[in-house]
N, C-alpha and C positions, 0 to 999 in steps of 0.2 A: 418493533423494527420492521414487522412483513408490509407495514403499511403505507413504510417512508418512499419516495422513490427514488431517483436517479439522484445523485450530489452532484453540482454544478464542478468538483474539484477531481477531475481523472473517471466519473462514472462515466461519461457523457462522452469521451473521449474514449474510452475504452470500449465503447460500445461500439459506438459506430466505425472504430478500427475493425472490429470483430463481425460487425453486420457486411466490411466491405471485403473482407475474406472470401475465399473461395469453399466450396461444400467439402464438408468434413472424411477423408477420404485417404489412403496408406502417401501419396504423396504429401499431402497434410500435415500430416501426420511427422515424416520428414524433417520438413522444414520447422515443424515446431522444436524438434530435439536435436538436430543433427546441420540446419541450416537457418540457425534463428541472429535474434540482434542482437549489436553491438555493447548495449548499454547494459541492459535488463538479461539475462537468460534465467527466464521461468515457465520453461514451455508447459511443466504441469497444471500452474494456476492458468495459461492461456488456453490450456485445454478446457480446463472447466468452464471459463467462458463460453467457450466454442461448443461445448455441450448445455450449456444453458439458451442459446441461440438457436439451436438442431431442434431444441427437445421443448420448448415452450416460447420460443419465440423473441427470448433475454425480457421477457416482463420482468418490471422492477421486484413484485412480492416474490415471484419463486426464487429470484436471486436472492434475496434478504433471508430468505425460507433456508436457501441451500448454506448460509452463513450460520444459522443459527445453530442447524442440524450439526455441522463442523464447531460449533465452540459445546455441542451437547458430548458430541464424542471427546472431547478435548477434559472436560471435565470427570467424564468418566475414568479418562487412562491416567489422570490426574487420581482418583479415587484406588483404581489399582494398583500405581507404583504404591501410594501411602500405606494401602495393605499391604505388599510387599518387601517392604520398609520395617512395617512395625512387624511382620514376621519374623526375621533377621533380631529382631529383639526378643524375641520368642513373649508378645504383645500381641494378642487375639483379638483383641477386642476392636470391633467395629467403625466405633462411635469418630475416633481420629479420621479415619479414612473418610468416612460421611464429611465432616467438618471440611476436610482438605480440599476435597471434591466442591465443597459449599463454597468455601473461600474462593475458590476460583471462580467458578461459574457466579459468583452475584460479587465480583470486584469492580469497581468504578471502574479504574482502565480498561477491561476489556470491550467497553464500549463501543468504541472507538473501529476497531479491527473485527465487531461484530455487526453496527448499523451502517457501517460503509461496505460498499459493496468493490471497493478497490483494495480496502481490508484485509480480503480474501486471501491474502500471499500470506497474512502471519498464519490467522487459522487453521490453514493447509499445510503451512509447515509445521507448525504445532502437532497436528495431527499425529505425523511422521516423526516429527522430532522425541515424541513420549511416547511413540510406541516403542523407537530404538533403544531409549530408557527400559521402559519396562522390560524388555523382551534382554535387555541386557542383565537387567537385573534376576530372570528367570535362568540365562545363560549361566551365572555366576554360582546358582542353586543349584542348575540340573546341569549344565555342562552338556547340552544335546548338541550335537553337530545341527539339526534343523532349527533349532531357539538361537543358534548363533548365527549361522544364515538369516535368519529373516529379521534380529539386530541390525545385520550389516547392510542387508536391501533397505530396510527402513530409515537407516541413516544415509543411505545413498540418492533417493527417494527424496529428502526434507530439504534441499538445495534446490533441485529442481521447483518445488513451489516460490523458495523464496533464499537466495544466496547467503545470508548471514547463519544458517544452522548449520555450517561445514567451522563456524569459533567454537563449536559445542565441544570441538573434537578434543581440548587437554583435561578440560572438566572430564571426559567421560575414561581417559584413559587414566586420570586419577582416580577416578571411579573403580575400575577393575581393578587399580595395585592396592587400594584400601579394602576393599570387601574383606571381611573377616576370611580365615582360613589361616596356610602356614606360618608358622610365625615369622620365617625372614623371610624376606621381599622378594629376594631372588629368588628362591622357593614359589612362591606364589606366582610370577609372571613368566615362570617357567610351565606351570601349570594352567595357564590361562594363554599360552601363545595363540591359541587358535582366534579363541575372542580377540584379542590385541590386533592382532593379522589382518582379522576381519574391518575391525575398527578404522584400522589404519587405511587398509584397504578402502573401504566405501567411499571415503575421501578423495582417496586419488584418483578411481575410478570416475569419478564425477568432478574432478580437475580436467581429466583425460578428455571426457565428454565433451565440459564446456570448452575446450581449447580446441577440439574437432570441430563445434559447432558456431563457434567466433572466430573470424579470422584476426581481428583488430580487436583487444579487451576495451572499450574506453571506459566501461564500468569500473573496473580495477586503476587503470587509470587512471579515472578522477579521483579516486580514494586515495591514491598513493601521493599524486601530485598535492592534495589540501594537505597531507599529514606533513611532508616534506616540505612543500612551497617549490616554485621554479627558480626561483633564484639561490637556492638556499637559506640557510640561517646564523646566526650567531646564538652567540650563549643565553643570552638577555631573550630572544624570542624564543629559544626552546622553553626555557623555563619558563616562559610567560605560556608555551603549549600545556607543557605540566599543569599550569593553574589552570587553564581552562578545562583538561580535564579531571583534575577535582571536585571542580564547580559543576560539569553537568554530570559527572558519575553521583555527586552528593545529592543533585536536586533528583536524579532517576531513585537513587537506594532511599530517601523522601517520602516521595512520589508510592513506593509501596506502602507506605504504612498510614500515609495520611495523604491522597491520592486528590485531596483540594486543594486548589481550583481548578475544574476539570475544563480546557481550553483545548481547541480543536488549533489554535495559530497562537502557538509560542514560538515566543521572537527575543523574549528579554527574562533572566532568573537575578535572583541578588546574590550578590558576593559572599554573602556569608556561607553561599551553598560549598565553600572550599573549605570550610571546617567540616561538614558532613561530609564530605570526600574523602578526609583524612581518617577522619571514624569509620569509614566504609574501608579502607584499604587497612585499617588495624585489625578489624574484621574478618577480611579477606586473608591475612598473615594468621591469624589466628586459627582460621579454619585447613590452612594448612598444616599449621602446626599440629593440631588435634590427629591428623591421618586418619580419618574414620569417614564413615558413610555420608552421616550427614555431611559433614564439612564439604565434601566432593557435590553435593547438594547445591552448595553456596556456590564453589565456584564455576559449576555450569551454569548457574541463574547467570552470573555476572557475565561469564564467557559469553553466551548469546548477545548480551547487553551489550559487549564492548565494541559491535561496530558501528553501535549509537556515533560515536564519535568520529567516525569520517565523516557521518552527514555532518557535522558541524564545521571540519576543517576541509571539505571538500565541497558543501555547499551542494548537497546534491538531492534537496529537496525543497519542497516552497518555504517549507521554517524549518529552521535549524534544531529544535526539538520539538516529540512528537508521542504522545500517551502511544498508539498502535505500539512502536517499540520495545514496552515492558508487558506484552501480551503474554509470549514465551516465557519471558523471564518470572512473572506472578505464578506461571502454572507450576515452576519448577522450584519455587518457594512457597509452594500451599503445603507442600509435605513437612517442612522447616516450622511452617505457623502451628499444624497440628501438634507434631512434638512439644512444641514451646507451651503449647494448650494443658497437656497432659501432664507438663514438667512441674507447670503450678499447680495442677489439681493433685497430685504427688506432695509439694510441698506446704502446701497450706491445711490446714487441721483442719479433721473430717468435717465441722459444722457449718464451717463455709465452702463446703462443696458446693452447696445450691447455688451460693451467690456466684460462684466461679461462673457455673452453667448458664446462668440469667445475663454474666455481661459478655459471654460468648454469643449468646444467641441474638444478644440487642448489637451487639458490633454487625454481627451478618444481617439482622432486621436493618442498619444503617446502611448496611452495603446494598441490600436490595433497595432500597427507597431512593437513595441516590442512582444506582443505575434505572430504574425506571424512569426516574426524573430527566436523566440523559439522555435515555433511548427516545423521551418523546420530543424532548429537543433537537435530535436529528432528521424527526420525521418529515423535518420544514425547510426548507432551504433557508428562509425568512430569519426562523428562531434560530437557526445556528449559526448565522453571519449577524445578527445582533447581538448574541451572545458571545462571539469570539471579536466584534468591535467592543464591546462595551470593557473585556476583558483583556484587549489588544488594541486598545485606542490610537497605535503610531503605526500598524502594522497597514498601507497601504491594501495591497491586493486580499484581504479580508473585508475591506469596505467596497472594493472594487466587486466581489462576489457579492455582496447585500446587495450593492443598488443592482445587480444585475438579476438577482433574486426579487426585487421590489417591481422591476421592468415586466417583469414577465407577470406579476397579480395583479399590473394595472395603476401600480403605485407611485405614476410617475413623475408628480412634483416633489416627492421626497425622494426618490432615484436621484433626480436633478441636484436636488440641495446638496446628498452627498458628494457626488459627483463635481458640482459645481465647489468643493469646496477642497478637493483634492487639486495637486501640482502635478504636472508631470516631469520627469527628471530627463534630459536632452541625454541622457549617456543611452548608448547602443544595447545595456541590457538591462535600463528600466522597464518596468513594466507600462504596457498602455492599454490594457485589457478597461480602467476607467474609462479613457477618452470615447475609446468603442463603445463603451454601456451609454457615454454622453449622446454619440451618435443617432443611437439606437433611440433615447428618450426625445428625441427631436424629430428623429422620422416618426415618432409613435404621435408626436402632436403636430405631423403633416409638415413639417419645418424641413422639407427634403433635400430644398441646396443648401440650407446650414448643416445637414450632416455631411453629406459630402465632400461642402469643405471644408468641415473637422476632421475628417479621415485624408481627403488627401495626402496632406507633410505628412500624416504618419507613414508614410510610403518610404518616407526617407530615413524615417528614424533609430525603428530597427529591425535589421535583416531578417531575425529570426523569425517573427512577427508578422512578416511581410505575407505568408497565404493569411492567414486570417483578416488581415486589414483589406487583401483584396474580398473575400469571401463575404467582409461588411459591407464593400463597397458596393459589388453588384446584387445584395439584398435592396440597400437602397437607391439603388435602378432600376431595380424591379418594379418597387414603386413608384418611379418616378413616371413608369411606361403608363400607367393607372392613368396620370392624369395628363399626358399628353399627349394633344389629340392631332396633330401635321405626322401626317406621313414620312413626314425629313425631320424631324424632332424624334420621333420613335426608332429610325433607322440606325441617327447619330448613337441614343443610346444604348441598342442592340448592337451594332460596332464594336464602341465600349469595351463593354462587356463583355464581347468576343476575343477583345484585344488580354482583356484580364482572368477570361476562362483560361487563353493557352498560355499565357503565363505560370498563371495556376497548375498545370499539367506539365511544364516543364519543374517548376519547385518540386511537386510533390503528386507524381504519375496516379490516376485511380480511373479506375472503369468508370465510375459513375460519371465523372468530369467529361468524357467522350463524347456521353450523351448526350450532356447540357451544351458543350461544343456542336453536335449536330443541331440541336434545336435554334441556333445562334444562327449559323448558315442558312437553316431553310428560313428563320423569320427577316433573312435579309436576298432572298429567294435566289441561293445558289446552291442549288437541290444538288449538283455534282457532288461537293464536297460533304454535304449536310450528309447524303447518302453514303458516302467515305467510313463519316466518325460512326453513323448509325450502325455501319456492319461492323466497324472496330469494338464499338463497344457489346455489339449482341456475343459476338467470335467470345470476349472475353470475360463478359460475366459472368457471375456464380447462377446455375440453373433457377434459386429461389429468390435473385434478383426484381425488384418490385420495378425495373427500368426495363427489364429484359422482352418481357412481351410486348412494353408499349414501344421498343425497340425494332422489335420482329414487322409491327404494325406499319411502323414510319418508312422499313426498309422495302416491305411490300406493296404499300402507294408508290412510292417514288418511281419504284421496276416498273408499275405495268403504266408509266406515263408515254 
């Protein structure tokens, strides 16, 4: 994975959000936790960005590097709950806890959330999420007022990377009323108020935050409005909601045990997955039933799991499932697979011990060769939009990401063919990221006013769309200036352009855009204003701005004219 770079799918966007930020600095700082956005609030993982930017530049290997180092420690705390576990059973022995630890770190799924570097939200909350485990689980042993403090910081911590680890909260609070000890209940969660307090605490404290730091949720929001619908429901659609989630909780609880086919763009599972659904919620009854450690195991895997399902009725991802999702939830079922390891080697007569240990070992020899097969799958833009068409052959914007992955190696009669063989859909929230890659392959074989005017109507078609469609546009103008050579041909198109830079800047405000607005002016020699944008944007860029000093440059000709 150190070697993969950028993913055409949120890297590349992410970056260059984070390149156009200001230097990292206590107002910064700020704005990340106490003044962030609407949608998303993850100012921790946007921090780490923001320190992979400071601190190397955002090269693609050390971000991959800093992904990896986060799924080593993840595996690790994965390793010490499982010793802490089989303590509690007064179970010494090593060998579980290694496996557990193995299980996790060489699972196919965690692929996914480890060679993507947008990834980064489960890892980091992972991190946080098993430490509060752990560190609760020491709470429940030693009862220190500082193990239960840094439980509580930990779980207050693991939302800030990534919002779905605050479902963790009934799994863990079943957690503490089951831990061995008094024998009635009440007894026990009288005993443990402080933990409870804290638990509860961390939550709300981090409710408090994001509600100080969003004025408008629309992240919750859209979660609320897909599970509801806006118009309402009748009986017949609820229940049709129920099937559906059966069918994707069966294909996720699946998905752990037999993790093939590993698909970066799913879009479609079969119906049958509503019988595994129903086996998973017998399951889940079950493990209640029992009141014990493990079981409380089961249902924080599941708890994290469960806000799989707003992205599916709230539509708030490119596909509606998605392997990254069961990252958290494998690490918190490696402890569950150990047990179960140990349960047969228990029950099966001493002389097939060995065989036990040899189809342990060749399951995880399975698990690592599959993920290495995956990891180098990712390291291509190429191999993984071939691999996620070949394996999602109706899923559109998967074929639209190949050919735009083929645009860029040079491969661009087959960009074309794909391209050429896609439709695009007139509604206002098709996708035409296609049409664009079309555009692109036609300025790339000098074809300059046939891109052009394949991009125009999309101007019309949808809003949301509309900076990128400009941003294509005046790339191929850019080249159009290349080959022409009248003084009133060149000017028309710098006009253009001018007219579609301050567009651009009213959609969507950025320093950089300034600049290019100055460089527009003076190439159409109205140095007044050119001189305008050039000091607007020197005044507001970040000091490590690569615009900045050729800014200072342009603003110091102009003066001493």
């Amino acid at each position: 994975s150190v070697n993969a770079g950028y993913n055409s799918v949120d890297d590349l966007k992410m970056v260059t959000n984070i390149d156009r930020t200001g230097p990292l600095d206590l107002e910064r700082l700020e704005r990340f936790f106490v003044r962030s956005g609407s949608y998303y609030y993850r100012p921790l993982t946007i921090l780490t960005y923001t320190l992979d930017r400071d601190l190397w530049g955002s090269i693609p290997s050390f971000m991959h590097l800093g992904n990896i180092l986060l799924h080593l420690v993840n595996a690790l705390l994965v390793f010490a709950i499982t010793r802490q576990l089989f303590k509690v059973f007064n179970r010494g022995s090593l060998w579980p806890a290694l496996f557990a630890g193995l299980f996790f770190a060489l699972h196919p799924l965690a692929t996914e959330s480890v060679a993507w570097i947008s990834g980064r939200t489960d890892l980091l909350m992972s991190v946080f999420l098993l430490l509060a485990v752990w560190l609760t689980l020491l709470a429940l042993e030693k009862k220190h007022p500082l193990v239960i403090m840094g439980a509580g910081v930990s779980l207050f911590v693991a939302p800030l990377a990534k919002e779905v680890a605050v479902f963790i909260l009934p799994g863990m609070l079943w957690l503490i009323a089951v831990y061995p000890g008094e024998a009635r209940l009440f007894n026990r969660l009288q005993q443990r108020w402080l933990l409870l307090a804290s638990t509860v605490g961390s939550v709300v404290a981090y409710f408090s935050l994001r509600a100080l730091a969003i004025e408008r949720d629309s992240g919750i929001k859209t979660a609320l409005t897909g599970i509801s619908g806006s118009d309402g429901h009748g009986l017949f659609e609820w229940l049709d909601k129920v099937r559906v989630a059966f069918k994707v909780y069966g294909f996720y609880f699946k998905k752990l045990f037999v993790p093939w086919p590993l698909n970066f763009g799913i879009v479609e599972i079969s119906g049958w997955y509503v019988l595994v659904g129903v086996l998973l919620a017998i399951a889940l009854l079950y493990s209640a039933w029992r009141a014990d450690v493990l079981g409380s195991f089961s249902l924080m895997a599941f708890c994290v799991l469960s806000p799989a399902l707003l992205i599916v009725f709230g539509k708030m991802a490119w596909t509606p499932l998605s392997e990254r999702y069961l990252y958290a939830p494998v690490a918190l079922f490696a402890p569950l697979a150990a047990f179960f390891a140990v349960y047969v080697k228990t029950k099966v007569a001493p002389s097939f011990g060995p065989l036990v240990n040899i189809l342990l070992i060749a399951g995880l020899a399975i698990f690592f060769s599959t993920t290495v097969h995956r990891a180098w799958i990712w390291q291509d833009n190429v191999r993984l939009y071939r691999d996620t068409v070949a394996k999602s052959p109706n899923f559109p914007p998967a074929k639209s990401e190949l050919a735009s992955a083929l645009l860029k190696t040079g491969s661009i009669e087959e960009a074309k063919k794909i391209l050429g063989s896609m439709q695009v859909d007139d509604s206002p929230v098709s996708y035409i990221s296609d049409d664009i890659n079309l555009a692109y392959s036609l300025a790339a074989e000098g074809e300059l006013d046939e891109a052009r005017q394949m991009l125009l109507p999309l101007l019309k078609q949808n809003p949301k769309k509309r900076f990128d469609v400009l941003q294509s546009l005046i790339r191929v103008n850019d080249m159009r200036l290349g080959k022409e050579d009248t003084p009133e041909g060149k000017a028309v198109i710098h006009r253009e352009n001018l007219d579609w830079l301050l567009e651009q800047q009213r959609l969507k405000p950025q320093v950089f855009t300034l600049y290019r607005i100055g460089k527009r002016y003076l190439a159409l020699e109205d140095e007044a204003r050119a001189l305008d944008y050039f000091k607007k944007a020197y005044a507001q860029a970040p000091q490590d701005a690569h615009y900045r000093g050729a800014a200072a440059t342009q603003i110091s000709r102009l003066e001493s004219r």
